[in-house]
C-alpha positions, 0 to 999 in steps of 0.5 A: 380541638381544631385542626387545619381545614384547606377549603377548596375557594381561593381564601383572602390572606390577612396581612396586617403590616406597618406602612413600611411593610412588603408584603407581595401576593401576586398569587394568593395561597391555595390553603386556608389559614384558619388553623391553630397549632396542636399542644404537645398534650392533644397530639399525646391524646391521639397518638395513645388513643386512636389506632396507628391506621386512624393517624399518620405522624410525620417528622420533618426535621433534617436526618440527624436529629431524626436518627437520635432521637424522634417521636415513637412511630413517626416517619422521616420525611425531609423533603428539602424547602424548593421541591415542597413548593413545586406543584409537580412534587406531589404525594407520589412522588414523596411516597416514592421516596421511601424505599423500606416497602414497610414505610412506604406502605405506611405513608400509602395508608394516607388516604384512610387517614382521620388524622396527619401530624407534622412536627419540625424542631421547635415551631411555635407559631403557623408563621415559622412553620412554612415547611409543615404548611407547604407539606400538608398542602399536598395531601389537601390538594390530592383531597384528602378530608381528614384533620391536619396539625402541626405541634405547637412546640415541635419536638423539643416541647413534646420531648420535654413533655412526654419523654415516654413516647420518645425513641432514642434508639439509635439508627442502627437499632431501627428498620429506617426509611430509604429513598435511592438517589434517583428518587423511586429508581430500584437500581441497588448499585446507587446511594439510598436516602433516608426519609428524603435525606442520603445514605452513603456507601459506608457501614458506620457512617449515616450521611443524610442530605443528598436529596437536599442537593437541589440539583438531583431533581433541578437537572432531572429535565435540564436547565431549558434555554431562554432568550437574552433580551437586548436593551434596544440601544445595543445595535449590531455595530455596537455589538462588534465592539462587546468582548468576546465573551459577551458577543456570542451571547448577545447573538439573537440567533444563539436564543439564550444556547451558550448562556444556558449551557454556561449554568448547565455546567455551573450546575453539575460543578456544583452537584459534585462539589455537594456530592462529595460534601455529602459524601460518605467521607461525612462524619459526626463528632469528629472534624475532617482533617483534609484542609482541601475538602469542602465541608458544609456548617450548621446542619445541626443548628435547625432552630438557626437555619430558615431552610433545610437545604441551605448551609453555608460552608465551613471556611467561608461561614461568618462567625459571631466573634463577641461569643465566649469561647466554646460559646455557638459562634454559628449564623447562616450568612457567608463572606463573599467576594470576587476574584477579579472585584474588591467588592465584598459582601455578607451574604445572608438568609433572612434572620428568623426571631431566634437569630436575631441578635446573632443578626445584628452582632454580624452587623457590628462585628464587621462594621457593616454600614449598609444592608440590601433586603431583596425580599418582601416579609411576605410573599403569597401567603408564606413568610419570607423574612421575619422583621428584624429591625421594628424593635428597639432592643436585640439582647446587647444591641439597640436599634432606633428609627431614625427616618425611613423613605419611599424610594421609587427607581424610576425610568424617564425617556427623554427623546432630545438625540436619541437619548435612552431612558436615564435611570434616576430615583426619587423619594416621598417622605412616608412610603405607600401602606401596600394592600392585602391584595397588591400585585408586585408590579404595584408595590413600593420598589424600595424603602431606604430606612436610616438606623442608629445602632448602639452596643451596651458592651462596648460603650466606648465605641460611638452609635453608628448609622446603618443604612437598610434598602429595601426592595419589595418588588423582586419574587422569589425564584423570579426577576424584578420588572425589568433589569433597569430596576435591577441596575438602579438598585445596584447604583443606590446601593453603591451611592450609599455605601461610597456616601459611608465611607467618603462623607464629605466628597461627592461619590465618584460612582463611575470608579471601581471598589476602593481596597479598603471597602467596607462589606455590604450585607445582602440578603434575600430569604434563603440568601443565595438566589436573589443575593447571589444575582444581585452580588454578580451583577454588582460584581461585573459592573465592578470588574468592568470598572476596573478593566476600563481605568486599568487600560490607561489615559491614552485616548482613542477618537471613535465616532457615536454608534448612534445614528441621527436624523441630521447624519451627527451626533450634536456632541460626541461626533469625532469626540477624543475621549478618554480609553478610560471611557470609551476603550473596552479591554474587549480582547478579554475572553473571560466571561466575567458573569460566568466567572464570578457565579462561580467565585461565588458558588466556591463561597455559599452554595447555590448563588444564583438559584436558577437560569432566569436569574443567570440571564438576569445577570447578562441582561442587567450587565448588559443594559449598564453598558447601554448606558455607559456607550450612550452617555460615556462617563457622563451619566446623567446624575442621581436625582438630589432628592436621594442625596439627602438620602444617601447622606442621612437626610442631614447633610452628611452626617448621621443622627448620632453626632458624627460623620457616619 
């Protein structure tokens, strides 16, 4: 039997993958992946075998499958998806998590360890198995020697296997694992944990998540403070026509202050919304009856969460509403909207193989027609998002390819007045096959994939076409190249779904969402980072619109904010405009980034995961209104090689026989 052998050399992932793949490695994995999955049976061997010092047995699951049931010895350690990943989470820090002195001895002993056993809910395969891999790294960078497995099967194949060396004891029963919310503090005024997860002040209720609460360690050190980059057409008269709201934060001087303090309190609102979801009014089997608390969905469901820290929230869940009644109508994606846009978004984790289906009944349950990726499948070694769209049959729902391009967000300088770069898309008929070893500055920046979806249970309804765009180039916890990409991504997907719903007009992009609008399903991994961004950069835009039509069709006389050599503008010296155009509802002191975050955050925890994403929201916002001062409304005009992708590459209509 082999186990898991870290070598010390950077190894060589190997990516096999289509042409129409993403996967990144802009930093390759530190661990080797030589391993194969340890059988329920060879797991049996040690554990009855060796002595309990020669081995250590690890359970990941989240606390509540753990408490009821769990393999004879193991320890709890659920430690949540984002702290596994950070390099400065290291082994004391997961000892210090246990505060029963017993357990915590027993994790000590790791070092004397011949053997380490990890074991999820149901993992089959090393690819679904990220948080047992990320864990067992840690012990392998501290250099420890021994044999790692992770169980073929997890514990529902052992349970079924060897049902003897399974304790049902409940947690009452048995001496547990503690960790205090500070995570190593000896203070017994404050909540423990268990196994990573928390214990309330309560007697009867066992309530184990609040080390899942990203904020108890994302705040430990503050949120820090990063620049604002301004597009260079913004200039310092142009800035004292921005609204208030937006002024303070465009000031150089401020260095990213007011913008940092904004999350900062988005942060802490968010830790106590968590608190109290987590709190020790949680029960089990039973429904909360105060319609105002916030309660979290599908903390049970491990096989259909891709992260152990991301559950959306009971009144905004999405529901699959072709289930039977008492049927599971859970899935891991939450209805999204502003207050002040008419956008509307599903926004979504990445699909694993077993939700799939689930997946794609969303799709059809809600007439979603366009779909925004914002993630590679892979990502420096570590699967992202499972391929939900390469096979043709998904239980009731059949997929076909119908075509697939290459779509490059490309920035042209054109030097004529002083014009800024235009933002404009181009597409190739095959798109690049990226390499084991490509950087993401190098890989495709997004590939528009046309599908015709069929349901065998309603085939009275017509196939409908489904748009998928796909952008590769944006890492997770990171930021695209540049907000411009970022800016034409949110253009694409708005030409795509406008062309949807208005098929034989030309999209009118400079207006704001209709009421009447179909949702858009965004997701990135975990669905609440990169999805949340996106979503309020693509929200604001909205708003803005808005704000601007709303102000009326009284014109204004304004001269250019841009100097020439020549002392004029060629065209837009003393031009009346529009106020639609030109007059900003500046007067406003709503900061609308701020305010659809947190729109956003009422509706699924965590949108817009970090502040490096939350500067990318004022930056994008930003290089938009460079586009809209310079241009006006004129702006210059989608490239016509992507309206034959936003109309199906077939004049307006789809591959089914109608219009889409």
């Amino acid at each position: 039997m082999r186990g898991i052998q870290f070598n010390s050399s950077t190894p060589q992932p190997n990516l096999q993958q289509p042409v129409s793949s993403c996967n990144v490695n802009a930093h390759p994995s530190s661990f080797g992946d030589n391993s194969i999955m340890a059988s329920a049976s060879e797991v049996r061997r040690i554990i009855e075998q060796m002595s309990e010092k020669s081995f250590l047995l690890l359970d990941l699951r989240v606390f509540p499958q753990y408490s009821h049931s769990r393999i004879k010895g193991a320890l709890n350690l659920c430690i949540p998806t984002t702290l596994l990943k950070r390099p400065s989470f290291n082994l004391k820090k997961m000892s210090d998590t246990f505060t029963n002195e017993l357990e915590k001895e027993k994790f000590s002993q790791w070092p004397i360890a011949k053997h380490i056993i990890v074991y999820d809910v149901g993992s089959d395969e090393k690819k679904d198995a990220g948080p047992a891999l990320n864990t067992l790294k840690k012990f392998a960078v501290e250099g420890w020697k021994g044999t790692s497995y992770i169980l073929q099967g997890g514990f529902k194949e052992f349970a079924k296997d060897y049902p003897s060396l399974i304790d049902n004891r409940s947690f009452e029963e048995v001496q547990s694992s503690k960790i205090n919310l500070s995570l190593g503090s000896s203070n017994s005024a404050v909540a423990h944990l268990a196994g990573g997860c928390v214990m309330p002040f309560t007697k009867s209720v066992v309530n184990p998540f609040f080390s899942n609460i990203r904020q108890n360690q994302d705040l430990i050190g503050g949120v820090g403070q990063i620049d604002i980059k301004l597009p260079p057409q913004i200039t310092t008269e142009l800035m004292k026509r921005f609204p208030k709201w937006l002024l303070g934060i465009a000031e150089k001087d401020d260095h990213g202050k007011k913008v940092s303090h904004k999350y900062l309190r988005l942060e802490q609102e968010e830790l106590a919304i968590m608190t109290e979801a987590l709190s020790s009014k949680a029960s089990y089997g039973t429904q909360l009856t105060d319609s105002k608390s916030i309660r979290l969905a599908g903390i049970e469901k491990g096989s259909k969460n891709r992260y152990n820290n991301i559950w959306p929230y009971e009144h905004s869940r999405v529901k699959l509403l072709s289930r039977p009644a008492g049927a599971c109508d859970y899935v891991n994606a939450s209805h999204i909207k502003a207050s002040k846009s008419n956008k509307r978004y599903i926004a979504s984790q990445g699909p694993l193989p077993a939700t799939f289906e689930d997946f794609w009944s969303v799709i059809w349950d809600h007439d979603v027609r366009v779909i925004v990726m914002l993630t590679a499948e892979s990502e420096n070694g570590q699967l992202k998002c499972h391929n939900y769209w390469s096979a043709e049959n998904y239980g009731q729902f059949r997929l076909k390819l119908l075509s697939e391009k290459n779509v490059s967000l490309e920035t042209r300088h054109k030097n004529e007045w002083g014009r800024r770069r235009a933002t404009t898309f181009t597409e190739s008929s095959i798109p690049p096959k990226p390499t084991n070893d490509q950087s993401i500055a190098e890989a495709p920046q997004g590939i528009v994939r046309k599908f015709e979806l069929s349901n065998s249970a309603k085939p009275s309804i017509r196939n409908r076409e489904i748009t998928q765009i796909h952008y590769c180039s944006w890492p997770d916890f990171g930021t695209p190249a540049s907000p411009s990409q970022l800016l034409g991504l949110v253009e694409l997907s708005n030409l795509m779904q406008r062309t949807v719903a208005a098929p034989d007009h030309t999209p009118q992009l400079d207006e704001p969402e209709s009421e009447d609008s179909r949702p858009i399903l965004v997701h990135c991994s975990a669905g609440c980072g990169r999805t949340g961004t996106f979503c309020t950069i693509d929200s604001v835009i909205d708003i803005l619109k808005r704000q601007r039509k709303k102000n009326g069709p009284n014109s204004v006389t304004y001269p250019s904010p841009f100097s020439f050599s020549n002392g004029h503008h060629p065209n837009r010296l003393n031009k009346t405009v529009s106020a639609t155009e030109s007059d900003w509802v500046w007067e406003e002191g709503m900061d609308l980034v701020e305010k659809t975050v947190e729109d956003f955050r009422s509706q699924r925890l965590s949108m817009v995961q970090n502040l490096r994403q939350f500067v990318l929201c004022y930056e994008t916002v930003l290089e938009w209104i460079a586009q809209q001062v310079t241009y006006g409304q004129n702006l210059p005009a989608v490239h016509k090689t992507v309206s034959s992708v936003a109309f199906g590459f077939n004049g307006g209509r789809d591959r089914c026989g109608s219009v889409f």
